[in-house]
C-alpha positions in Angstrom: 163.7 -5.6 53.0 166.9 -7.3 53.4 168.6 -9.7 50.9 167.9 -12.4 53.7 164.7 -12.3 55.4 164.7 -12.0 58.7 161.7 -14.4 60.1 160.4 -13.9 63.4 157.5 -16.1 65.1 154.8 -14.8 67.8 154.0 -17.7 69.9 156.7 -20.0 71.7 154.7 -23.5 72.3 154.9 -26.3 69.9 153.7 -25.2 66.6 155.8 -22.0 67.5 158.5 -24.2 67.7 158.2 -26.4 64.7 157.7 -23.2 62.5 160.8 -21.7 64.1 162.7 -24.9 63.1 161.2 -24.9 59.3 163.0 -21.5 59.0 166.3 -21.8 60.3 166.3 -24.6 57.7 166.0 -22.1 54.8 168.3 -20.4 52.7 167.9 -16.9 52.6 165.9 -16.7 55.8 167.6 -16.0 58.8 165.7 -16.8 62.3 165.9 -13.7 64.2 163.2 -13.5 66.6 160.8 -15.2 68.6 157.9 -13.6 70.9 155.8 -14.4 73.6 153.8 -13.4 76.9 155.8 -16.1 78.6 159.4 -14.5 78.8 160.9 -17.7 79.8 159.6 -19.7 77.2 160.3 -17.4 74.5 164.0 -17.3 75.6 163.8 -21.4 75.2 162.8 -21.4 71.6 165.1 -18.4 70.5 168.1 -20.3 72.5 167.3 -23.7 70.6 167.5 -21.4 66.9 169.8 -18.9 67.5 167.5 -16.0 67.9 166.2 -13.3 70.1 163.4 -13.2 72.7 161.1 -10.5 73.0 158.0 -10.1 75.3 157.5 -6.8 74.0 156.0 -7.4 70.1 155.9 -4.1 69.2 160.1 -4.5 69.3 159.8 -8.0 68.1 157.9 -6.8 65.3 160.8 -4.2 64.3 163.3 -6.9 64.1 161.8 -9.1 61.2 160.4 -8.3 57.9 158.1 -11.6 57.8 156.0 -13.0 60.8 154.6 -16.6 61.8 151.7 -16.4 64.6 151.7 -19.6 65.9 150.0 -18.4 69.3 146.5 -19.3 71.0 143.9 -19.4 67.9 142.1 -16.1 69.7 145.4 -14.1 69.5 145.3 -14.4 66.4 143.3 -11.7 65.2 145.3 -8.8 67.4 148.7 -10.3 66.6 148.1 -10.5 63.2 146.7 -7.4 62.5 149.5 -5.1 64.4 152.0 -6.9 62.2 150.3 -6.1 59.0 149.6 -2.7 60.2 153.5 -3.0 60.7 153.9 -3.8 57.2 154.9 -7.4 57.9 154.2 -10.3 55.9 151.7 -12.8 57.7 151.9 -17.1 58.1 148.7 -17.5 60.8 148.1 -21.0 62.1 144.6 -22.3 61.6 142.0 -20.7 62.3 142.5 -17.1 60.5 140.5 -15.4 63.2 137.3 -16.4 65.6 135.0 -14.2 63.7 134.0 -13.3 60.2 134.6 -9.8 60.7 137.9 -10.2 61.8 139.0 -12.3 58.9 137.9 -9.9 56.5 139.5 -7.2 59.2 143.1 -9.0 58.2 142.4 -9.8 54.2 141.4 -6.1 53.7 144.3 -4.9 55.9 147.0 -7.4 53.7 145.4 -6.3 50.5 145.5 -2.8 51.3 149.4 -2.8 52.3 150.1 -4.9 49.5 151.1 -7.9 52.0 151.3 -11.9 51.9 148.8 -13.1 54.4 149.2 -17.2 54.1 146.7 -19.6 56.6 148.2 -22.5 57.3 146.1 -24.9 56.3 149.0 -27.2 55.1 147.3 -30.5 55.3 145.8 -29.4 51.8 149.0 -30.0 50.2 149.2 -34.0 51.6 145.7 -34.8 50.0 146.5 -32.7 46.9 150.0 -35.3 46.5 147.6 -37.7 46.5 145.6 -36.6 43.5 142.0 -36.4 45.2 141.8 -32.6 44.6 142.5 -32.8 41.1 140.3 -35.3 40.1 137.8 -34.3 37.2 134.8 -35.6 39.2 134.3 -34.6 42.3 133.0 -37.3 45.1 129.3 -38.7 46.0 130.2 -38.3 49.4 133.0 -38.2 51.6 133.8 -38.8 55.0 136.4 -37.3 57.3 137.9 -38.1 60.7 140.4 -36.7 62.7 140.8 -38.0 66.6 143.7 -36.9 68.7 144.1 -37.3 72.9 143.9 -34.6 74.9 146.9 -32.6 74.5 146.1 -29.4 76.2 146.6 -27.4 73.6 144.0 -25.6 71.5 141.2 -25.5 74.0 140.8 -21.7 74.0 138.1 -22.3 71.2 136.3 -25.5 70.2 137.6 -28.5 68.0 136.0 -27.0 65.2 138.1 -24.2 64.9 141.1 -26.3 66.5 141.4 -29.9 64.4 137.6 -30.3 62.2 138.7 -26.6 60.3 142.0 -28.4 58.5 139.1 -30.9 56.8 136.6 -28.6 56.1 139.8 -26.7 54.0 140.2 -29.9 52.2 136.2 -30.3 51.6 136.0 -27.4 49.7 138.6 -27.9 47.5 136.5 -31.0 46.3 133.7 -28.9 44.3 131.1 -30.5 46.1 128.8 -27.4 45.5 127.2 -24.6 47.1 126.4 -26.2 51.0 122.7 -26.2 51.9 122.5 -27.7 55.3 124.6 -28.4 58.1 123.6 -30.9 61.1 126.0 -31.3 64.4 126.0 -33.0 67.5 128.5 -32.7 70.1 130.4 -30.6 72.3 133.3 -28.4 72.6 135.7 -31.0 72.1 134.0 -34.1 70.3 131.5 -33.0 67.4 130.8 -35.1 64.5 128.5 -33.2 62.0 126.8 -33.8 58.8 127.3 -31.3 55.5 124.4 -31.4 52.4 125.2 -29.5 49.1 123.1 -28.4 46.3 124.5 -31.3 43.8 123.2 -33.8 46.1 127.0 -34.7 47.3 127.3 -35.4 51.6 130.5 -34.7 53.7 130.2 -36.1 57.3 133.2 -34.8 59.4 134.0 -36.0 63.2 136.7 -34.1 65.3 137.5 -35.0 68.8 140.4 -33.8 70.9 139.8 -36.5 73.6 139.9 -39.6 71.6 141.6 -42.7 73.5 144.2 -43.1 70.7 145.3 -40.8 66.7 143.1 -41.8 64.5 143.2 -40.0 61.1 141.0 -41.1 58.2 139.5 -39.9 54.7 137.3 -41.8 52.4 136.0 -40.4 49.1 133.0 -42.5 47.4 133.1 -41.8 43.5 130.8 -42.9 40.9 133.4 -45.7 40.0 134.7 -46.2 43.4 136.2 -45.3 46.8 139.1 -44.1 47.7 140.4 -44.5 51.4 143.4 -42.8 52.9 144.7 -43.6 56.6 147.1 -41.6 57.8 147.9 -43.3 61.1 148.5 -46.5 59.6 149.4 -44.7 56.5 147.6 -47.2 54.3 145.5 -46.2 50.9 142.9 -47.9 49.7 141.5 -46.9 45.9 138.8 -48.9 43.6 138.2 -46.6 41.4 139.8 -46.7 38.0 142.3 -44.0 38.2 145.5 -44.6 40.0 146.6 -42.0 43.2 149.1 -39.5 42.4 151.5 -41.1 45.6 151.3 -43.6 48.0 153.2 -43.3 51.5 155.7 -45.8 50.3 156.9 -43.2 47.7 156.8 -40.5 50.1 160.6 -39.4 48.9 158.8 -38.4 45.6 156.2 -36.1 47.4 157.7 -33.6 49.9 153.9 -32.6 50.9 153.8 -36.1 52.5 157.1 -36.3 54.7 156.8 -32.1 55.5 153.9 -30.2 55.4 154.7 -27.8 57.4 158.0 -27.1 56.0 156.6 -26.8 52.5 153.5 -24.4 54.0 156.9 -22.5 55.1 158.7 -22.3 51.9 156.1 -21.8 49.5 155.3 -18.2 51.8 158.8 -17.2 52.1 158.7 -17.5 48.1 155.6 -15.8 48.1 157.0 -13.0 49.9 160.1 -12.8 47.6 158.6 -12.9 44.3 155.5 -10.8 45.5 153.0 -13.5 44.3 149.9 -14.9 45.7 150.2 -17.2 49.0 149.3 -21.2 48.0 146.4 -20.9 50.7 144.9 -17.3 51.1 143.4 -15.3 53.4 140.4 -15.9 51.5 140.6 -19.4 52.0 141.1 -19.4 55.4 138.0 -16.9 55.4 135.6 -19.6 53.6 136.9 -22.6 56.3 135.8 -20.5 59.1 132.7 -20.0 57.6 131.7 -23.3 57.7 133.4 -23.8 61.0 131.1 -21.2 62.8 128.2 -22.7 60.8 129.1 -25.8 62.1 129.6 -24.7 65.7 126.2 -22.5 65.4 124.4 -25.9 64.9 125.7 -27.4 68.0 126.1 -24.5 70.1 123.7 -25.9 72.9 126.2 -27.9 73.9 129.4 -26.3 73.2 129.4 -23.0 74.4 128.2 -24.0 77.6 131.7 -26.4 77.6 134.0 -23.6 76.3 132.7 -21.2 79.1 133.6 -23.6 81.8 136.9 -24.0 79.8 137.6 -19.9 80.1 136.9 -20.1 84.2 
């Protein structure tokens, strides 16, 4: 490996793109590649960061030491394992994989090779800014929304695996206990669904990808209080007795809250450097799918039918 790392990213759309951008910013890391089925569009992002396209990833993978696949959620899997059978360091975009055998497919394959494999579940960081993961009590309950329009994008697998997955990261970080039941309703691209653990603790998450207008909410009901965070409005709301970590007004003070992404970015690249453990593992990304599948198993009458009209 080269003094500067050379970073290349599989997948040219939008998240490609932003994750391309987060490493042309760093120092150290040098942009150098950018692949994609779509020729075209993979010479547009490499044009905009001063890299090179490939359509062939096999060569894409010999140019770059450390790898971001930002493609389709079920491309993940295949493009993330040929570059850690390449021996390249792995970012994926949420989800890890469609399948529990292929997540543990990729962990094994990382640990065996002795390579970073990071999930990018950055929205972990923003709530941990705020203080709710580090609380010493965890919630009652708490509730979880995350509505976007239709976009497009994403719809090769459900909103489970698409936009509900970053929340149910963030769920288990709250030491809720083990989960005993799981209730859903919905369909492919609007499910709200209803999460029972053994302490007696609730979540209740709803993801839709066709809502009229963003609307992204938490709210965390503790013994002494609740605590509300809007991050649309970016507004907090907390009654409890212990003050938030940040507020959006301080934002400055908490890079997590103005750059996500770009911190997810860093914090592998310095992963990969000093040969330490990613912030959010393969194993973590392994335990959100988990309960995305279980989620999606629940309401499965009415979303696979929807995601196999989607695939005509």
């Amino acid at each position: 490996m080269s003094e500067h790392l050379v970073a290349g990213v599989a997948g040219a759309g939008a998240f490609g793109g932003h994750h391309a951008r987060k490493y042309a910013a760093l120092d150290g890391v040098k942009m150098g590649a950018v692949y994609d089925i779509d020729a075209a569009r993979a010479e547009a992002l490499a044009a905009g960061c001063g890299a090179i396209a490939y359509s062939d990833y096999k060569k894409f993978l010999d140019a770059v030491d450390i790898v971001t696949v930002a493609a389709s959620a079920t491309a993940h899997y295949p493009l993330a394992r040929a570059a850690l059978a390449a021996g390249k360091h792995a970012l994926l975009e949420k989800p890890l994989a469609t399948t529990l055998d292929h997540a543990d497919q990729l962990i094994a394959l990382a640990h065996r090779k002795g390579l970073v494999l990071q999930v990018g579940h950055q929205e972990r960081f923003v709530a941990d800014a705020f203080g709710v993961l580090a609380r010493p009590a965890p919630p009652r309950s708490v509730w979880c929304q995350r509505h976007n329009p239709k976009t497009g994008r994403g719809e090769d697998v459900s909103v489970i695996l698409d936009l509900m997955i970053h929340d149910l990261d963030l769920v288990q970080q709250l030491g809720l206990g083990g989960l005993v039941s799981v209730v859903a309703r919905g369909d492919a691209d609007d499910v709200e669904a209803e999460l029972q653990f053994d302490s007696g603790a609730m979540a209740v998450l709803a993801a839709s990808r066709i809502a009229p207008r963003p609307d992204r909410r938490m709210t965390f009901v503790y013994d002494d209080g609740v605590v509300e965070l809007d991050f649309v409005n970016r507004t907090v709301g907390n009654t409890t007795s212990a003050p938030l970590a940040a507020s959006f007004d301080d934002a400055a003070s908490a890079p997590a809250l103005t750059d996500p992404l770009g911190l997810s970015v860093s914090l592998f690249v310095e992963a990969v450097r000093n040969k330490s453990a990613p912030p959010i593992s393969g194993e973590a990304g392994r335990n959100a799918l988990e309960w995305a599948l279980a989620i999606e198993q629940a309401a499965c009458a009415d979303i696979a039918p929807a995601l196999k009209r989607a695939a005509v």
